[in-house]
C-alpha positions in Angstrom: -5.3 40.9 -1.4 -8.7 41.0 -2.1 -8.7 42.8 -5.2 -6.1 40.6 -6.7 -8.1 37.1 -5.4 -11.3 38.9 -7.5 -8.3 39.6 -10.5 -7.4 36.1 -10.5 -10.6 34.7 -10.2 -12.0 37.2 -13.0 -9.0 35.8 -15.6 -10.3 32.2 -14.4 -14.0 33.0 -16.0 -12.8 34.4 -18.8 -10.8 31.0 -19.6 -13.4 29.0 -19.0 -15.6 30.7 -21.4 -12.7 30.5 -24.0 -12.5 27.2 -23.6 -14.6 25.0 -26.3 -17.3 22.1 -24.9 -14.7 19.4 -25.1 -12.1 21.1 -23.0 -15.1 22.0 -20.5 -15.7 18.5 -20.3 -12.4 17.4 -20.0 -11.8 20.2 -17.1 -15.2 18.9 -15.2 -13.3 14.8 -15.5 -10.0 16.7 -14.2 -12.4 18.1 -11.4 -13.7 14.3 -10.8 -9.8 12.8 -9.7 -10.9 14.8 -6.8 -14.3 13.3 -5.7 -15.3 10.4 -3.9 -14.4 7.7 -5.6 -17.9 6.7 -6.8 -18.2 9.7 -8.7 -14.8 9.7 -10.4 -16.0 7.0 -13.4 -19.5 9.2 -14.2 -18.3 12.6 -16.1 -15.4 10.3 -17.9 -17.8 7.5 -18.6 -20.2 10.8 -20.0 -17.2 12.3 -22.2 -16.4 9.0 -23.7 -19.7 7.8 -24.5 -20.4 11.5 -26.4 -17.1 10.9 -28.2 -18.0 7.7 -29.6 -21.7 9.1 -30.5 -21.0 12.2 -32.2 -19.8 11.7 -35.9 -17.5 14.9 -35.2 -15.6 14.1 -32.2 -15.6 10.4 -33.7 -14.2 11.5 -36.8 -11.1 12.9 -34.8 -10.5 10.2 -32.8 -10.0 8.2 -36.2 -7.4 10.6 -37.1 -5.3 9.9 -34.2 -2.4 7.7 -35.6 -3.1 5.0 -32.6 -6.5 4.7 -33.0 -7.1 1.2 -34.2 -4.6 0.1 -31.7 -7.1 1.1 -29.2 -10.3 0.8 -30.5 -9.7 -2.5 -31.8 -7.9 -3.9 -28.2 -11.3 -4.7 -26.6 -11.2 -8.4 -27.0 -7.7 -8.5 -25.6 -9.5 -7.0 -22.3 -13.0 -9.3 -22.3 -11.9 -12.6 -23.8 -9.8 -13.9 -20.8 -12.7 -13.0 -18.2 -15.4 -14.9 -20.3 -13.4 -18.1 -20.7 -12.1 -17.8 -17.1 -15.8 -16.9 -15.9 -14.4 -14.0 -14.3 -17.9 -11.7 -14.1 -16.1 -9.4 -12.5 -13.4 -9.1 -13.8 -15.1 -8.5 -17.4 -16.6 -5.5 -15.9 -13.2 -4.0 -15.1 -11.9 -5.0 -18.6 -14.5 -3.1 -20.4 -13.8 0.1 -17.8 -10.0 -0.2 -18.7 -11.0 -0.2 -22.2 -13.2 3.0 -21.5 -10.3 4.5 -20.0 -8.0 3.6 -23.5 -10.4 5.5 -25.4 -11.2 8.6 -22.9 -7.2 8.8 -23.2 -7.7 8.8 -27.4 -9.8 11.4 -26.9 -7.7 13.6 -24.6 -5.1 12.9 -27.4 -7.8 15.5 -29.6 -8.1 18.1 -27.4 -4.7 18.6 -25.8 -3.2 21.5 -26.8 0.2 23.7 -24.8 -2.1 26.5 -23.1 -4.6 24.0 -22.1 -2.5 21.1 -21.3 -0.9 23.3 -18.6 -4.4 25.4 -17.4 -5.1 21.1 -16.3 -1.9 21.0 -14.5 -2.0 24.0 -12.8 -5.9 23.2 -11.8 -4.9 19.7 -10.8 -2.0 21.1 -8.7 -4.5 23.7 -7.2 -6.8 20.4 -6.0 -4.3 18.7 -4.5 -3.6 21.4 -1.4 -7.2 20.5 -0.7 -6.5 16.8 -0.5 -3.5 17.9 1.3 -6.0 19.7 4.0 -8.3 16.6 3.6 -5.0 14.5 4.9 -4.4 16.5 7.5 -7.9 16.4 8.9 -8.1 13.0 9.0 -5.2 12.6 10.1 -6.1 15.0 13.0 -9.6 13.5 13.1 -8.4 9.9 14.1 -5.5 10.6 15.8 -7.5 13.0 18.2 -10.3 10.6 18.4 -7.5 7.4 19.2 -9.4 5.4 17.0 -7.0 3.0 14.4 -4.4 1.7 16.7 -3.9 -1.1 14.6 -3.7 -2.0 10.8 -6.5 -4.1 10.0 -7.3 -7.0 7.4 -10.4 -8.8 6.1 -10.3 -12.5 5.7 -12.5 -14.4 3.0 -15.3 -14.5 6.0 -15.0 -11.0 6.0 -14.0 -10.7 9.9 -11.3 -7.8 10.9 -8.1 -9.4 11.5 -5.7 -7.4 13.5 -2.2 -6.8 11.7 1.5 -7.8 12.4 2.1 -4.5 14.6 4.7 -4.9 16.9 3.8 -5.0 20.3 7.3 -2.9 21.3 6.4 -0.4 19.1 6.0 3.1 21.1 1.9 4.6 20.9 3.0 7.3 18.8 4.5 4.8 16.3 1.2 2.7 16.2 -1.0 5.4 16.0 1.1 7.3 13.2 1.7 3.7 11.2 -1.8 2.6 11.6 -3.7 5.9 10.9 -1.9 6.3 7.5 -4.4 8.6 5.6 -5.9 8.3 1.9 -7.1 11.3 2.3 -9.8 11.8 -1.1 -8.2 8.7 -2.9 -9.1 5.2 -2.5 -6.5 4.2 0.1 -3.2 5.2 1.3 -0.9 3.6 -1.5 -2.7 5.1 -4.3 -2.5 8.3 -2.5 1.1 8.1 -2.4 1.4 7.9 -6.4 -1.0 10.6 -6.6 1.4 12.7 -4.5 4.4 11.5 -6.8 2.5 12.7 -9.8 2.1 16.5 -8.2 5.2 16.6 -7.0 6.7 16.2 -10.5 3.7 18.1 -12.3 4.8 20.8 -9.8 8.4 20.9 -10.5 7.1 21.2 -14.4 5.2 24.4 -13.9 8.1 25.8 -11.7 10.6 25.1 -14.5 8.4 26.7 -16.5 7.1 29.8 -14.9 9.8 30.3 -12.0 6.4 31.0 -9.6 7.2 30.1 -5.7 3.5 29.1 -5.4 4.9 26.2 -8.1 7.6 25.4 -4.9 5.2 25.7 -2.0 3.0 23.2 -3.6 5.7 21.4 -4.6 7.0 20.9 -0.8 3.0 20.7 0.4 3.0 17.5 -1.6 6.2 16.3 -0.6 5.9 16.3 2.7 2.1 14.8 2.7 4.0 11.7 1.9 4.3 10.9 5.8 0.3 11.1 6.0 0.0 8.1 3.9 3.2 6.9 4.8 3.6 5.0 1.4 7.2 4.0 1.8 7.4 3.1 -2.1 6.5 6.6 -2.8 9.7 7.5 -1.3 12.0 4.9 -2.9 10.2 5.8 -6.4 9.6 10.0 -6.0 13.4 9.7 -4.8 14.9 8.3 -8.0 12.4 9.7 -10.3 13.8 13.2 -9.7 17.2 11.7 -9.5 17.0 10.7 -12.9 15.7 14.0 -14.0 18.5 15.9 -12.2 21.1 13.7 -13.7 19.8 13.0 -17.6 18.1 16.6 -18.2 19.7 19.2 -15.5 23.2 17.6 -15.6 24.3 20.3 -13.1 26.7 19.1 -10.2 25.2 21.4 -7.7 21.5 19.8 -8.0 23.1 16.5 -7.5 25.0 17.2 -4.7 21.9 19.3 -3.4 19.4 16.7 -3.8 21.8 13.9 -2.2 22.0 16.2 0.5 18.2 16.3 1.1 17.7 12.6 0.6 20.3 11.9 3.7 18.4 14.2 5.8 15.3 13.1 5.5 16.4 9.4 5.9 17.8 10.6 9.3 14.6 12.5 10.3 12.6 9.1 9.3 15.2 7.1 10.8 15.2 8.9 14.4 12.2 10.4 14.9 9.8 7.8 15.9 6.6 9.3 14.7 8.2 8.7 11.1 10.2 5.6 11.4 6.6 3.4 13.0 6.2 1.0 9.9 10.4 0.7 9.6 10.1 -1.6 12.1 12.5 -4.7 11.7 9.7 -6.8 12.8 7.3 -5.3 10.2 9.4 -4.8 7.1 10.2 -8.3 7.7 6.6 -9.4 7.1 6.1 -7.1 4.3 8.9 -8.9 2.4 7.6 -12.2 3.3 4.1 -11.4 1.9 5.1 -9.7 -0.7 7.4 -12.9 -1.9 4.4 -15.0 -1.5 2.0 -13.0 -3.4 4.6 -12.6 -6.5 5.1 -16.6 -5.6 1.4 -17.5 -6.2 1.2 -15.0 -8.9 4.0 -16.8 -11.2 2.5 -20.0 -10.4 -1.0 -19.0 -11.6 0.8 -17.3 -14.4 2.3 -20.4 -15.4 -1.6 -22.2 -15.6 -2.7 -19.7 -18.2 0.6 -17.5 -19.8 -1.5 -16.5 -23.0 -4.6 -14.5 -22.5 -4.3 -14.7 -18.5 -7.7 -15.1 -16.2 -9.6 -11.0 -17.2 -8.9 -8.0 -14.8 -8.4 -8.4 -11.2 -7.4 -12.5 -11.6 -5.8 -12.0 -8.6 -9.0 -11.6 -6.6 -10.9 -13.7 -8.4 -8.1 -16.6 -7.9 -8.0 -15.6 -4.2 -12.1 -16.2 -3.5 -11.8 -19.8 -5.7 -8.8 -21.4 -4.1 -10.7 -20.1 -0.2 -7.4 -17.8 -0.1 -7.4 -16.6 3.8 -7.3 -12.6 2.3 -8.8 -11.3 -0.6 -6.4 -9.6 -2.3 -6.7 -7.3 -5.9 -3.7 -7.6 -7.3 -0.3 -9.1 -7.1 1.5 -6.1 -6.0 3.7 -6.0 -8.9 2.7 -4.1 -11.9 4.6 -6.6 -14.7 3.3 -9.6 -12.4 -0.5 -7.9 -12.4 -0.7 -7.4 -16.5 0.9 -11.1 -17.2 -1.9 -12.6 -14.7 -4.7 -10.3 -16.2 -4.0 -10.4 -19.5 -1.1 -12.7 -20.0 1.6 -12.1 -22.5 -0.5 -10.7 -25.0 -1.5 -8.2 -22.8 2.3 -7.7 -21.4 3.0 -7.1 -25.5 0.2 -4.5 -26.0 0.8 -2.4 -22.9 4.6 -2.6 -24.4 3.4 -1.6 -27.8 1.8 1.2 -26.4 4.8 2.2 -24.5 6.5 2.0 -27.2 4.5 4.2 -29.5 4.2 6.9 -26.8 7.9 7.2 -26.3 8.3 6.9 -30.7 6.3 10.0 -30.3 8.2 11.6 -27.6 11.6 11.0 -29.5 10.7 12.8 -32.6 13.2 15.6 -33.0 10.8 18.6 -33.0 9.1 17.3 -30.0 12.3 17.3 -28.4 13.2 20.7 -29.6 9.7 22.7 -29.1 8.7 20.5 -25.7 11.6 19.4 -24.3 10.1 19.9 -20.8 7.2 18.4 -21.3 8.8 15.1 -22.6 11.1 14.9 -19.5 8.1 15.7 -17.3 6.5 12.4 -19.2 9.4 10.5 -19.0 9.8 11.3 -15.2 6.4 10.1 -14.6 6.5 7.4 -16.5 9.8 5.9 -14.8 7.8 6.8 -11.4 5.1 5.0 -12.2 7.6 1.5 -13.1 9.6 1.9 -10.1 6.5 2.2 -8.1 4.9 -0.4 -9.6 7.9 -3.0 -8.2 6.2 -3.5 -5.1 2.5 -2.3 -6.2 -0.1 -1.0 -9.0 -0.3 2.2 -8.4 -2.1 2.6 -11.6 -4.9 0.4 -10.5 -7.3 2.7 -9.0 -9.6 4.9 -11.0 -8.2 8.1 -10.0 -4.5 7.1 -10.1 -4.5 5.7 -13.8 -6.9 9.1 -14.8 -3.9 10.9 -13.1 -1.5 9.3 -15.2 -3.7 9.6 -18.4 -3.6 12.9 -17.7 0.1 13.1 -18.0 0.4 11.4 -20.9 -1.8 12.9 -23.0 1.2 15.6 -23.3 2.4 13.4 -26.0 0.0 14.8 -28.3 0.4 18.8 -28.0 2.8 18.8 -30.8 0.4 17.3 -33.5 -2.5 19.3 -32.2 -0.6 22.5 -32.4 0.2 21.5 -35.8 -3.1 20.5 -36.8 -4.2 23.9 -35.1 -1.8 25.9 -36.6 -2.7 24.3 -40.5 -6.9 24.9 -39.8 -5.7 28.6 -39.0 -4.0 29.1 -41.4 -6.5 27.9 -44.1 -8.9 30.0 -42.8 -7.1 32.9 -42.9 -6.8 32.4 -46.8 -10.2 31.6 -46.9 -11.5 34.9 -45.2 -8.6 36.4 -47.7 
């Protein structure tokens, strides 16, 4: 065992020393998803800045066929936070901008080996966020502390939640404890888990490794720490869809219904599970959530061009003397028309768009067909999720996904690759 943890460790070494300095930087960013959330923004905000510095790495971001489109989208970020007066907000618009261009440059450096050597070393972080979950998880429980959800109100004093008072200890204490574990709260920790789930069900397709199903099931399962019950709902028909469109094989179907009605039982009876299914609560989650998407098409209404700049929501919230700050509408299509209003709805379309134009292009589909339906699976995830939430919101969640996506340019690299080789083998000729 020990010989083959120094073999394995010993190829890792050598890979990293194959690697060139922008794939070391992009590993050290992958690294960063990882870390407290403070540190997530400095090695991206460090690759992104040396991109745009050197002439080189410059030079090939301008070759990218959606460059423009990005480098030229800044205004559509800043211009509704400066007439809105939205200081904050213009912060978060430049970041998001920082985060178009990071994912520009990933588009450069994304090749097939290395595109999955950052899938495999994500999937190898997330046990350890899985152990992280656990811990705390152990931590508070063992320590009774979190009995109740708590809110902030514009004063900032703890408001205690709508947990019902029926409600057995071991559903409070499961419901209220509901863990983040290295992320920035339980939500975006559940669309984290979504995202390794289906990057693990990639590698397995590819390599047929049970370590690719143990992760696979880790993950899973560590959807009950954070108890993120659209994780469920959207994980559920994400891999749905893939069984259906790109297995087509009865047997998974069947399989798969199978497994969804079991664990709906388990959550169903077991009461350590079923804590925030309570009648009392769900009903008050659907209530809220109808009278944030309420206030957020009235608002929308006010200003449906350019919007009010990043994070109107909050911003609306501290001027109107809302009784809870919140960041965001909980409703990705909702968020992006308040933000950035419909010009921003028809950019982040146009984007869409132009990744899945890419996607669709009949040797993609030939040479990396399970990379596209990983993307597409992802992708569908992330808009299901994003019904009820915006999952893509945080830092780490919307790197995660950035991530992914940057798969839609391993087929022009290798091309590119493949040319520059060539040439220079008839050069040294």
């Amino acid at each position: 065992m020990t010989a083959k943890i120094k073999y394995k460790f010993g190829r890792a070494l050598q890979r990293w020393s194959e690697f060139t300095t922008d794939e070391r930087i992009i590993t050290v960013c992958a690294i960063s998803l990882f870390l407290p959330y403070f540190l997530v923004a400095v090695p991206g905000l460090f690759a992104v800045f040396r991109a745009l510095l050197l002439p080189d790495v410059r030079r090939r971001m301008y070759d990218v066929s959606s460059s423009g489109y990005i480098f030229f989208s800044l205004p559509i970020f800043v211009f509704p936070a400066v007439v809105f007066h939205n200081w904050f907000g213009l912060m978060g618009g430049v970041v998001l901008w920082l985060m178009l261009v990071f994912m520009l440059y990933l588009f450069t450096v994304m090749r097939v080996r290395f595109y999955n050597n950052i899938i495999d070393l994500m999937l190898i972080l997330s046990m350890f966020a899985m152990l992280a979950a656990i811990v705390s998880k152990l931590l508070f429980n063992y320590r009774g502390i979190a009995l109740y959800h708590f809110m902030f109100d514009a004063s900032g004093r703890v408001l205690p939640s709508m947990a019902p008072e029926s409600a057995g200890l071991s559903q409070v204490i499961f419901s209220a404890n509901r863990t983040a574990s290295v992320f920035w709260n339980p939500n975006y920790y559940g669309y984290m888990l979504e995202i390794f789930v289906i990057l693990a069900l990639y590698r397995f397709e590819k390599r047929h490794s049970p370590w690719y199903l143990v992760i696979l099931f880790s993950n899973l399962g560590s959807i009950l720490f954070c108890d993120c019950r659209t994780a469920w709902a959207a994980l559920g028909a994400a891999l749905l869809f893939y069984i259906v469109h790109y297995k087509r094989n009865v047997k998974w179907v069947v399989v798969t219904m199978l497994i969804t009605v079991a664990v709906v039982i388990i959550i169903l009876l077991v009461p350590m599970f079923s804590g925030r299914l309570a009648a009392n609560i769900i009903n008050y989650d659907v209530d809220k959530r109808s009278k944030i998407w309420g206030d957020a098409i009235h608002w929308i209404r006010r200003q449906p061009v350019f919007g009010y700049g990043m994070d109107g929501f909050r911003e609306i919230c501290i001027r109107t003397g809302a009784p809870k700050i919140r960041w965001h509408s909980h409703n990705i299509i909702l968020n992006i028309m308040l933000d950035f209003g419909v010009v921003g709805l028809a950019y982040f379309s146009c984007m869409i768009g132009r990744i899945v134009k890419v996607l669709n292009k009949p040797q993609f589909c030939v040479i990396y067909s399970q990379i596209r339906s990983m993307i597409m699976v992802a992708g569908l995830a992330t808009l299901i999720h994003g019904v009820t939430d915006v999952p893509v919101l945080g830092v780490q969640s919307a790197l995660a996904l950035i991530f992914v996506v940057s798969g839609c340019s391993v087929e022009r690299n290798e091309r590119v690759f493949k040319r520059l080789t060539n040439f220079c083998e008839i050069y040294e000729k």
